[in-house]
N, C-alpha and C positions, 0 to 999 in steps of 0.2 A: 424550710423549703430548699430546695436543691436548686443551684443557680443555671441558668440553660446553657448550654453547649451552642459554641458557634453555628449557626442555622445551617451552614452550608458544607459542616462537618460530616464526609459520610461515614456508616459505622463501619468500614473499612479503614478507612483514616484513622478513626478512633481504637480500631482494636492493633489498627500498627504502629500507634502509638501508647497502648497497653493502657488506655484510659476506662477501665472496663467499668468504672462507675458510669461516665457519659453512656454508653457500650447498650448497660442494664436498662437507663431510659428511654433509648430510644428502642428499644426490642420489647418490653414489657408491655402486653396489653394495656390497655386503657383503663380498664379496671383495676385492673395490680396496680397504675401509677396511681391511680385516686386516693388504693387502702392502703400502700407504703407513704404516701407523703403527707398523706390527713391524719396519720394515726401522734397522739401522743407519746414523749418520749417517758419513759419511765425510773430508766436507770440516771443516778446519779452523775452530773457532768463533772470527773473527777473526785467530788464529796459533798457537792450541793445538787439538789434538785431545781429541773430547769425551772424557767418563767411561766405561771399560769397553771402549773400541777399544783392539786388540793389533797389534801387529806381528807376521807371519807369519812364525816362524823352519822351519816344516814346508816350505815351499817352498824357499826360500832353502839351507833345508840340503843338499835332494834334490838339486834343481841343483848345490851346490858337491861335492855326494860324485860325480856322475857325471862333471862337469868332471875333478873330480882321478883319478880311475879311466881315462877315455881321451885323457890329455897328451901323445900323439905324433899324435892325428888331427887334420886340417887344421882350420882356426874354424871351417868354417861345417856338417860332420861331427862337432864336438864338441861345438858349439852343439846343434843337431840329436838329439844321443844324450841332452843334459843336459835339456834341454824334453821330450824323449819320457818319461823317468825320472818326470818331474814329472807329466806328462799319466798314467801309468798306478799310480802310487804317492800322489799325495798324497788327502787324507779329502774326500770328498765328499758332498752332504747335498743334498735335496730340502725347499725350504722350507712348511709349511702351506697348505692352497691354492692352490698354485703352480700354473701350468700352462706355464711354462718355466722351464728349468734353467738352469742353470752359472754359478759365479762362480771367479776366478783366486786368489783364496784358499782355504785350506783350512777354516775356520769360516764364519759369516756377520760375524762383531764382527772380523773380522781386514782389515788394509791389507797388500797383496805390498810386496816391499821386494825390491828392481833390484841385488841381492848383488855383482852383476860390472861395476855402470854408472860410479860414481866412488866413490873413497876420500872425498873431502871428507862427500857423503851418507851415507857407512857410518859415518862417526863422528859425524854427528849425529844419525843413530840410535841407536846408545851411548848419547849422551849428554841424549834426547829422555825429561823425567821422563814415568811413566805410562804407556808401552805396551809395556814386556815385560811377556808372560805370567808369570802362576805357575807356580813357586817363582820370585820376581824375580830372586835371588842365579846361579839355574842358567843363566837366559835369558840374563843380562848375559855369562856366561863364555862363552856357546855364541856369542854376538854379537862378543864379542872374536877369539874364536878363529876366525871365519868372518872380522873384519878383517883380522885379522894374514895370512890367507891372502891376499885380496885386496889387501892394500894395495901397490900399484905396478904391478898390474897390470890393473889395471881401465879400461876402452873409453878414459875420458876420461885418467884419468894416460898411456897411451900417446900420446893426440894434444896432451896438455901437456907432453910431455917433447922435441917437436918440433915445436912452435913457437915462431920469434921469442922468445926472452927478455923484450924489453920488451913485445913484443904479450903476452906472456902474463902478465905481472905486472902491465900497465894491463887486463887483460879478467877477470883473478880479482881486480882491487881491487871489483870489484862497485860501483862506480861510474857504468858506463858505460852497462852491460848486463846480461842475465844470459841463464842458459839454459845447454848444453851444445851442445859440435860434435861430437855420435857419437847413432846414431840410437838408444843405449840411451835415450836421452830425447827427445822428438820428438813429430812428427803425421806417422802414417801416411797416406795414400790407400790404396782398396781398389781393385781393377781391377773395379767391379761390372759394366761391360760383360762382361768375361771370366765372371762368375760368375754373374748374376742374369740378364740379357740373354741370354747365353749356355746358360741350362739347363745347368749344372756342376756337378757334385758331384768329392768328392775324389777319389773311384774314375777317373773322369773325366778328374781332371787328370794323376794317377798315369798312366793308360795313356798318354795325352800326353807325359808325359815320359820313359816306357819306350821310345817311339818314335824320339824323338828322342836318345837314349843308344842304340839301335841304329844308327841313321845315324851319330854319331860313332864308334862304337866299329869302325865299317868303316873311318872316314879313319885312325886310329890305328893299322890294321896294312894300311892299303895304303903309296904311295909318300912317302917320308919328304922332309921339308923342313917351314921354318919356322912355314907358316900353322898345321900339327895342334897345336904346342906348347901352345896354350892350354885344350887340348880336354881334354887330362888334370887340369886345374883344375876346367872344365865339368864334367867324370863326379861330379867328388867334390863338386860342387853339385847337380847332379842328386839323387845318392842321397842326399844330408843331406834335399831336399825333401820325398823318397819317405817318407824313415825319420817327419819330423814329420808329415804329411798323414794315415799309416799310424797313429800315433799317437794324432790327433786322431780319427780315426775310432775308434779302441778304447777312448778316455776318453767318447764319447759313447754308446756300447753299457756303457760303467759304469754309466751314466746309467741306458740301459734295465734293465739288471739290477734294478738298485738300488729304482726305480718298480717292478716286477715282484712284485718281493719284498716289498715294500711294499703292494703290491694283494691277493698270495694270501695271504700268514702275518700282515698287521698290522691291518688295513682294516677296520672295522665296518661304515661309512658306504655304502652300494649306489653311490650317485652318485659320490662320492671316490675310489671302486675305479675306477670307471669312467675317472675323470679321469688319473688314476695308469697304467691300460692305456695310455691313450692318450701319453702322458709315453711311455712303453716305446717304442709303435709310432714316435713320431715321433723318435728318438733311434738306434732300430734302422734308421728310413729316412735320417736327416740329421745329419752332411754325410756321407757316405758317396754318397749318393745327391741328385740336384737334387728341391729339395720339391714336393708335391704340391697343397697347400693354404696356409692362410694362417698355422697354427699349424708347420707343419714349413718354413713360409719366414723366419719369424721369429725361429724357435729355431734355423735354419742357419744367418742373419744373426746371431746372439749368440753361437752356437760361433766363428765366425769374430773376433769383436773378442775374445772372451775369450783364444783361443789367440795372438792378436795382442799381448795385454798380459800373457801367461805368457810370453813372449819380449823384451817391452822395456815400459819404462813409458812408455806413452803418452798425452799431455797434449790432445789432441782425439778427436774422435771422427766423420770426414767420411762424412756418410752423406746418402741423399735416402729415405725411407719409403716413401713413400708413391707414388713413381715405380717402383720396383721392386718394392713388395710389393704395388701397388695392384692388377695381375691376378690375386692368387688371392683377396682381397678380392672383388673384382668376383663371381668365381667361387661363393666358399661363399654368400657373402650375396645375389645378386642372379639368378646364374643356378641353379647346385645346387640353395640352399638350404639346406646343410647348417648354416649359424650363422645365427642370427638376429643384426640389426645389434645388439643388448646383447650377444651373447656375445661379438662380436667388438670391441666396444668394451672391455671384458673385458682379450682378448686385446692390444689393442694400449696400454690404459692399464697392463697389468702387463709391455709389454716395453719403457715405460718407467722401471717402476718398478727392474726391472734392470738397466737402465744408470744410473739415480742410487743405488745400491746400489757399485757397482764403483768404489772407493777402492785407492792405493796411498801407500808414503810419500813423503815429499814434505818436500825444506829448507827450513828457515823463511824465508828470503826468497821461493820460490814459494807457500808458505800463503800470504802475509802479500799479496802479489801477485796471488793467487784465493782472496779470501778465501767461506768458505763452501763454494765445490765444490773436487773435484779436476780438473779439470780442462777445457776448452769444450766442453762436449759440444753444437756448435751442428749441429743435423741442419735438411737446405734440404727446404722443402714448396714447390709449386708449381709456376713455371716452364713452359718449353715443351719440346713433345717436339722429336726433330732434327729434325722439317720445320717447327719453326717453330710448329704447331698448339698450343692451352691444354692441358699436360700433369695439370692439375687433375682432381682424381675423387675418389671416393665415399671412398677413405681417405685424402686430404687433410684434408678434413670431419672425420674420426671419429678423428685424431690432432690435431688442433685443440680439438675436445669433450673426446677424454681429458684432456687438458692441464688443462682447466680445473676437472678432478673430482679427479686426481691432486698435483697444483701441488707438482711439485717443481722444482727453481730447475736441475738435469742431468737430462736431457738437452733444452733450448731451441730455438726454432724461428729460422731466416731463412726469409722465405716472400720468393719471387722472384714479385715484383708484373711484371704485362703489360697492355698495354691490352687481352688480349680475356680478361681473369681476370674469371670471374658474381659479380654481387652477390653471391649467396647465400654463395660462398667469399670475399668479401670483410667481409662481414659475422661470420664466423666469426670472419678474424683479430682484427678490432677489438672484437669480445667478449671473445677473450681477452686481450689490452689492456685494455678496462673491468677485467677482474675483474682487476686489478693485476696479472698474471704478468709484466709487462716484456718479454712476445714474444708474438710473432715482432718480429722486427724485420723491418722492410719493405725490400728490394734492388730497384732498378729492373732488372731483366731484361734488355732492352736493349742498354741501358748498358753493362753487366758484360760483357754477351756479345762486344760491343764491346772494352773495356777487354782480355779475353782474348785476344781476336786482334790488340791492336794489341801488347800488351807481349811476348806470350811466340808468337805464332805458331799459335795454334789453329785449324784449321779450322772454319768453321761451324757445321757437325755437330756435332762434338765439342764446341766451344764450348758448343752448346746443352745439354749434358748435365751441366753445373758442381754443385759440391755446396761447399758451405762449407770448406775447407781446416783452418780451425779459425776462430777469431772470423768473419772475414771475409772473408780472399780467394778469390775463386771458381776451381775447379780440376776442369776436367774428369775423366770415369772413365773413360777410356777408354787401351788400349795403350799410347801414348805422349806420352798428356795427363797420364795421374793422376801424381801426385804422391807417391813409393813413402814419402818419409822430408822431413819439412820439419823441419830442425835449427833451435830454436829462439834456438840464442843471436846472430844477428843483430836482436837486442831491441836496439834505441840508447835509451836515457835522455837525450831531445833538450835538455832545458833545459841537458846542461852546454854544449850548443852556444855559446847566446848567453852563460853564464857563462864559457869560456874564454876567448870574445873579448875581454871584460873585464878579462881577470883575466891576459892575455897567456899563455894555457894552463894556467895556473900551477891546482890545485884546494886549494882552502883549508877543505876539509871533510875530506879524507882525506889532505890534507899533504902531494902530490907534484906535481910537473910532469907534465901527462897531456897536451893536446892542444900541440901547434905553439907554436914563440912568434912570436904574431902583432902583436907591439906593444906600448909601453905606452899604455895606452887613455887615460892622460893627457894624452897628446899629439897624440889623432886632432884632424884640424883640422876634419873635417865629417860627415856620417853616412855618408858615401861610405866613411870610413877603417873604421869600425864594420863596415860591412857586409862587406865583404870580410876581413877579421876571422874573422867568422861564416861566412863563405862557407869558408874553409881547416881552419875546426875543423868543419865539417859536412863535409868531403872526408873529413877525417882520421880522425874515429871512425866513420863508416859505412865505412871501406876497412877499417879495422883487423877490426869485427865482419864482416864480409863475406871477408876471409881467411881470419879463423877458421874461419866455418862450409866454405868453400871447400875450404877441407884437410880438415875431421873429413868431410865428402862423399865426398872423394875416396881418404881410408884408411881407411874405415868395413870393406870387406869385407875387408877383412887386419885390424883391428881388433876388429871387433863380428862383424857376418854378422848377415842376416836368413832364412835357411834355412823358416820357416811363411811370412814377407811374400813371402818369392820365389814360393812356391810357387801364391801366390794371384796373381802377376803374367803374365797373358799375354806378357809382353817374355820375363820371365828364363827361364818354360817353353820359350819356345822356343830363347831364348841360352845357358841355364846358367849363368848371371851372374848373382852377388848384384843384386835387386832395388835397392840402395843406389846401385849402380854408376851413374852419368850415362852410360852408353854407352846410346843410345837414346831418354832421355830427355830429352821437348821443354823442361821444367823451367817451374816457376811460384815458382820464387824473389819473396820483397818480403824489403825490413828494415821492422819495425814499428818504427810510429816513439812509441814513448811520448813524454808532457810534451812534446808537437808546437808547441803555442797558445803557451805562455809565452815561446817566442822571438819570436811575432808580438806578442802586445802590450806584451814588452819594451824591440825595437827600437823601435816605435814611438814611446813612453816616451820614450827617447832622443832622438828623433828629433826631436820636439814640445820637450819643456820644455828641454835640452841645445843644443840647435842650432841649433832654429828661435826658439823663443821665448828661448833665452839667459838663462833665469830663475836656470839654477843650472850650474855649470861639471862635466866632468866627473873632474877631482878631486874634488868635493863630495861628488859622488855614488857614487865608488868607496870614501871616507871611509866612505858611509852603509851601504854592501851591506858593508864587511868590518868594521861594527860589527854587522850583522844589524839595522840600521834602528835599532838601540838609541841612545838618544838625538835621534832625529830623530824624532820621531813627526809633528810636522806637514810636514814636506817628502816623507816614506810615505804619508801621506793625499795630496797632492797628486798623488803618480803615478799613487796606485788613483785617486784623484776625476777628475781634468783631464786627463790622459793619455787620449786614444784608446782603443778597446777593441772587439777583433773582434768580430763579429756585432750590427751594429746599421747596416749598412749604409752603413757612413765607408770611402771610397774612399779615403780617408788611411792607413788600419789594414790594408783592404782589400789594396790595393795591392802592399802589402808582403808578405802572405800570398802573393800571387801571385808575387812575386817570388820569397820564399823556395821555394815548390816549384817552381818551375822550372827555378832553382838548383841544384835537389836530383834533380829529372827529369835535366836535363842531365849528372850526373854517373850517377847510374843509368845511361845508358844505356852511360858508359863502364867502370861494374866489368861481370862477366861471372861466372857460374855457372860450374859445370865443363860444363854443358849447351852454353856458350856465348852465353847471353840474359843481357837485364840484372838490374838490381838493384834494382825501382821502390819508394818508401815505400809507406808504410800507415799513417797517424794512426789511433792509436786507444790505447785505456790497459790494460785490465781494473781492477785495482785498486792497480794501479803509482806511482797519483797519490801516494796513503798509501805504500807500500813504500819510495818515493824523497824521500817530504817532509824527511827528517832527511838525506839524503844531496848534497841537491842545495843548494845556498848562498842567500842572498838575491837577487834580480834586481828590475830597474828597475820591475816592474810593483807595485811594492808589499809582495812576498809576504816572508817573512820566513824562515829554515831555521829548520824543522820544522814551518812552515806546508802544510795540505794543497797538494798542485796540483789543477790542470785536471783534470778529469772525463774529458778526454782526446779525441782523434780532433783533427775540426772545432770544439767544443763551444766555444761560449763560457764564459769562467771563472764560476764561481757567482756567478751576481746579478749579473752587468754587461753582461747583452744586456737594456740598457733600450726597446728601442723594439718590441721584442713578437715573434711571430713570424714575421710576412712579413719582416722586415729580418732575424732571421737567417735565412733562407729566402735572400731575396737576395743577402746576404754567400757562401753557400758556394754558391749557385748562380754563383757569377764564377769559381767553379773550374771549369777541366776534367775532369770526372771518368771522361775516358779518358788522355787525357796528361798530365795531372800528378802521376798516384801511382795506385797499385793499387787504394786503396778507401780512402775516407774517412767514421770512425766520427763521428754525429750524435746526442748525446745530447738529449732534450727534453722536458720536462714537462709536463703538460697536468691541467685541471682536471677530477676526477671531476665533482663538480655542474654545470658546464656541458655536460659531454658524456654524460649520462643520457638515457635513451631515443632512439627514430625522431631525435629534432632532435640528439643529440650525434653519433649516425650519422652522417647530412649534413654535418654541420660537420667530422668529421675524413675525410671520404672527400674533400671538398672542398679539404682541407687536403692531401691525397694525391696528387690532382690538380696542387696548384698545385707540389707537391717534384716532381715527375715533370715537369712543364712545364719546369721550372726546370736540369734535368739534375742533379738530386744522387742517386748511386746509393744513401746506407744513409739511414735515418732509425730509433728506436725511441727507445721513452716509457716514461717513468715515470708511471703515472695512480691515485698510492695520497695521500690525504689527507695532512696534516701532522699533521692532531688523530691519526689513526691512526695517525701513524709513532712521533709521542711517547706514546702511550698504549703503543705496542709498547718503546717505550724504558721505561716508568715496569711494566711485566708484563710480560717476556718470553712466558710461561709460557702467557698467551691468544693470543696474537698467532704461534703457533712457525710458520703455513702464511700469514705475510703475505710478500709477495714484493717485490723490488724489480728494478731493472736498473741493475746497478753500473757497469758499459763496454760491452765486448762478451760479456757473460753475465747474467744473474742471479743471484740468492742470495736465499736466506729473511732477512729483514731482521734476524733476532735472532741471526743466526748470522756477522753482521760486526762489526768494531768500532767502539767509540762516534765513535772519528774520523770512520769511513766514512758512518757513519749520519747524523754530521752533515752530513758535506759532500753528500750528499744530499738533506735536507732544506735545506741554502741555495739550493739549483738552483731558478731561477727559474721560476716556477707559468705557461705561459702561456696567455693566454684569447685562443681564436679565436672 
């Protein structure tokens, strides 16, 4: 609970003194305060899970008794029967005021838990104190006995049991990388062309693919030969689709029951009856049917992601709102009339309140990695439509507003900035900014659009219709744009790049030889030797992650099955091909590239005092890094102080940046998807800096193990972009931010008190200007005081709806850890 605001505070008081949480309280209907402050919290507090969240063994069981009940039917028919069991048997519950359903757990205090995804995850759930249900003793045995069934056969032990040896003991040293190669863990795409655009309901898709299994089922008893073989695999994709679609249509008429009954036998309240019918009606029409309005568009857009993550756990959430739900907005409120713009403000701040409600579990290295949410719920506003015209409207605006009344840290905005975007919507984004939410983060439109067609082959059109893939890379919704399964574990942990160079591959934190021996660095005679060094251990571990996920891609539908994703894919309805499959798709592969910067200002380091200046030999210096700087404290100071440091506009530091991703473009272009396209980076962190600070070694730039990193992306390191902002402006504006990498994350700080009213306006729109001029596709802020953040460190307890922006997400500030929080408030304050 949120502690109350002096009674006699008005919210003018309150907003001049920029207390924009108190602000959100007292502005937010009554309704909104009920479903923000009842709802459970999901995300990790730092790496533990709060008080009173369970683990869902109701789910987890259903699925595991219907798996073992049909073990002679193909995956993606098994799959299929297992998920429909779950859709029509597990407890479902309509919450107080609610005016849309559905969550993929069976309580509201409960997290799903991915039973069939990997063994490693099942026994740290075992072994995770605090979230089995009562009686504790019975949960633990029902927990064991659901491992013992899975263990060895679960999506990931299958594609660990066949790969590479050493690739697979250097990619589970967790070292390198992390993440999974099997889309039981991932970031979906939706085909919203196929479904929103399209006017689709599930009835809809079914008859589509009744059709199309009539057509097959002719080639199958005409003249025989090779081509029909595969067609008998296609039939038993088809119906696995049928059977989950049929499914999901009958868990949403639970729904309506359920509101029904609740209206006629429970209901006192005239108006809540009412609310309740309406819950029926719109649950009776969707997804069964394409919606009508803005509340049966919404809640058919929520049945779709939930039925999505009772099928796999999934760590994004790519959606565009307000491009797609913007015409029945448009409709109720402006033409009909049947909502006033509050009720529909209403509607759209509580169906965000649902998607920051939707938690599953999750290994402590991904908590500790996102800390505070489960996972990026980054949804794109703005943008153009496909001719290129301002795709901006009226529920752009009033998902911008909700934001700012709801302030929860999932689900967060990218707004795709244009030159013909109206003040008035720009204005919006940068209030919610003021009031510290840490988003939208700003994308140059453009750019991206660009970026899209040059790496992966997008058409225009298509191009135009991008939505956040997860943090950041943009990915078309259309046919053969979207992006069905982005397997995450082409995650690189880039610092060990420059630490293997050094280190001749050798890793002296986890005690094994991991990358190449590329030398002993005692003996490099110039920085020439260093770099190419760096050059064969950045080949080495992006081929090795980029394998991985390449194989878990390409055995996913013998492995896993996507049977509800498929169904929702215009590709596979018409193939009968797991949606997983690359047969058809144009692919939007990147490797994110965590702890990106520490190679840049390390080499440099090098580069400068080593080489150039000849101050200190590099023997000395590999002395100092495999003591962890211990003992050397002035020669550490010298590297942070005198050494070079990205963003401040040194074509020294510079330089080398560019070098490095070009480097790194160059070989992108040479790995390949199972698509066929390349492999381009993506600098960015989430909260990986922390996750990896004990894992990764000392390096040249000063840092010490188990010293935080980089904030991550482009960023400069905390506190050493001394020349303000136009010089980091300028620094990442020398990157190409169409051929040098997929999208590069720009963290930045800015002062609440200078940009208060009309004149802070000006000055950050002017500031938006110059990032746009300059070609840098991401920029987002951190704009929450220091007094505030340590008054939220010294009370949590007041402070529980202050926000911040960690990498490429948010989090409520009290719900990360003190490391985090620090290395946040070191982030340099900049005054434009």
């Amino acid at each position: 609970m949120v502690a109350e605001p002096a009674q006699d505070q008005s919210v003018q008081e309150l907003e001049d003194k920029q207390e924009w949480w108190w602000v959100a309280e007292k502005k937010r209907s009554k309704r909104l305060d009920y479903l923000r402050k009842s709802i459970w919290k999901k995300g990790a507090l730092g790496g533990n899970y709060a008080p009173g969240i369970k683990l869902d063994l109701e789910c987890a069981t259903l699925f595991t008794d219907m798996w073992k009940f049909w073990k002679y039917d193909p995956i993606m028919m098994r799959r299929a029967k297992a998920i429909a069991h779950v859709l029509d048997k597990k407890t479902i519950f309509i919450t107080d005021h609610a005016q849309l359903v559905g969550y993929f757990g069976s309580l509201p205090n409960t997290i799903m838990w991915r039973v069939d995804g990997a063994s490693m995850v099942n026994e740290e759930a075992y072994n995770e104190p605090g979230i089995m249900p009562e009686p504790e003793n019975e949960s633990l045995q029902k927990v064991a006995e659901l491992n013992d069934y899975w263990a060895g056969q679960t999506a990931v032990d299958k594609v660990a049991r066949i790969l590479d040896p050493e690739d697979a003991v250097k990619f589970l040293s967790g070292a390198i990388g992390w993440g999974a190669p099997s889309s039981a863990y991932g970031y979906s795409g939706k085909d919203y062309e196929y479904l929103f655009a399209g006017r689709r309901g599930f009835e809809d898709i079914i008859e589509e693919i009744n059709a199309a299994i009539e057509k097959a089922e002719d080639k199958t008893v005409g003249v025989p030969g090779p081509e029909i073989l595969d067609i008998y695999d296609r039939l038993q994709n088809w119906d696995a689709m049928i059977l989950v679609l049929e499914a999901g249509i009958r868990h949403a008429k639970r729904y309506a029951r359920l509101a029904r009954t609740m209206a006629e036998n429970m209901e006192t309240d005239e108006k809540r009856r009412e609310e309740l019918l309406k819950i029926a009606e719109t649950c009776e029409r969707v997804p069964a049917r394409a919606p009508r309005n803005l509340q049966e568009s919404l809640q058919y857009d929520h049945f779709i992601q939930i039925f999505a993550r009772t099928e796999a756990h999934e760590g994004a959430w790519p959606a565009r709102p307000d491009y797609y739900h913007g015409p029945y907005y448009d409709k109720d409120v402006n033409v009909d009339k049947t909502l006033t713009k509050e009720d529909a403000l209403d509607l759209v701040g509580e169906f965000m309140i649902r998607a920051y409600e939707v938690g599953g579990f999750a290994p402590r290295w991904a908590r500790e990695g996102l800390q505070g949410i489960t996972g990026t719920w980054v949804w794109t506003l703005g943008g153009v439509n496909k001719d290129g015209s301002d795709a901006c409207n009226d529920l752009t605006v009033a998902f911008l507003q909700a934001a700012r009344l709801v302030r929860v840290s999932n689900p967060t905005f990218g707004f795709r900035w244009h030159p013909k975007v109206k003040d008035e919507v720009l204005r919006e984004c940068f209030e919610c900014i003021r009031h510290g939410l840490g988003y939208p983060s700003m994308r140059n439109d453009p750019l991206l659009i660009q970026n899209a067609m040059h790496w992966h082959g997008h058409p225009l059109e298509e191009a135009r219709t991008w939505v956040h893939q997860a943090c950041m890379s943009p990915c078309p919704t259309t046919k053969h744009g979207v992006q069905p399964m982005r397997m995450a574990s082409a995650t690189a942990n880039c610092a060990k790049m420059v630490e293997y160079a050094l280190h001749n591959g050798y890793d002296h934190v986890v005690g094994m030889q991991m990358g190449p021996e590329t030398g002993d660095a005692a003996k490099f005679h110039d920085f020439e030797d260093l770099f190419q060094a760096w050059v064969k251990q950045m080949e080495w571990l992006t081929s090795l992650l980029v394998r991985t996920v390449n194989l878990g891609r390409y055995k996913d539908p013998e492995f896993f099955g996507r049977p509800f994703l498929s169904g929702m894919s215009e590709r596979s309805v018409e193939s009968g091909l797991d949606v997983v499959s690359p047969v058809g798709d144009r692919g939007n592969c990147w490797v994110t590239a965590f702890t990106w910067v520490e190679n840049i200002d390390s080499l440099a380091a090098v580069k400068k005092l080593v080489f150039d200046d000849k101050k200190y030999t590099m023997e000395q210096l590999l002395t100092a890094l495999k003591a962890n700087w211990d003992g050397y404290e002035e020669m550490r100071l010298d590297f942070v102080n005198n050494a070079p440091k990205w963003g401040n506009d040194d074509d020294y530091v510079d330089d080398i940046m560019l070098r490095c991703l070009r480097e790194t473009a160059r070989h992108s272009r040479v790995m390949k998807c199972p698509s066929g396209n390349s492999w381009p980076i993506l600098p960015e962190n989430v909260s990986g800096n922390i996750h990896y600070a004990s894992i990764v070694g000392a390096l040249p730039n000063g840092r010490r193990c188990g010293d935080a990193l980089y904030d991550g992306g482009i960023s400069p390191g905390p506190g050493l972009d001394k020349k303000g902002p136009s010089a980091v402006l300028k620094s990442c504006g020398k990157i190409d931010h169409v051929s040098d990498g997929r999208a590069f994350l720009l963290n930045q700080r800015l002062s609440p008190t200078q940009l208060a009213g009309e004149k802070g306006y000006q000055l950050w729109k002017a500031y938006i200007r110059t990032w746009a001029d300059l070609g840098l596709d991401h920029v987002q802020f951190n704009m929450v005081s220091d007094e505030t953040l340590r008054a939220a460190q010294k009370d949590p307890e007041k402070y529980s709806e202050v926000i911040v922006r960690v990498a490429g997400y948010s989090a409520h500030f009290v719900d990360i850890s003190r490391k985090t929080q620090d290395n946040i408030i070191q982030r340099t304050v900049q005054g434009i």
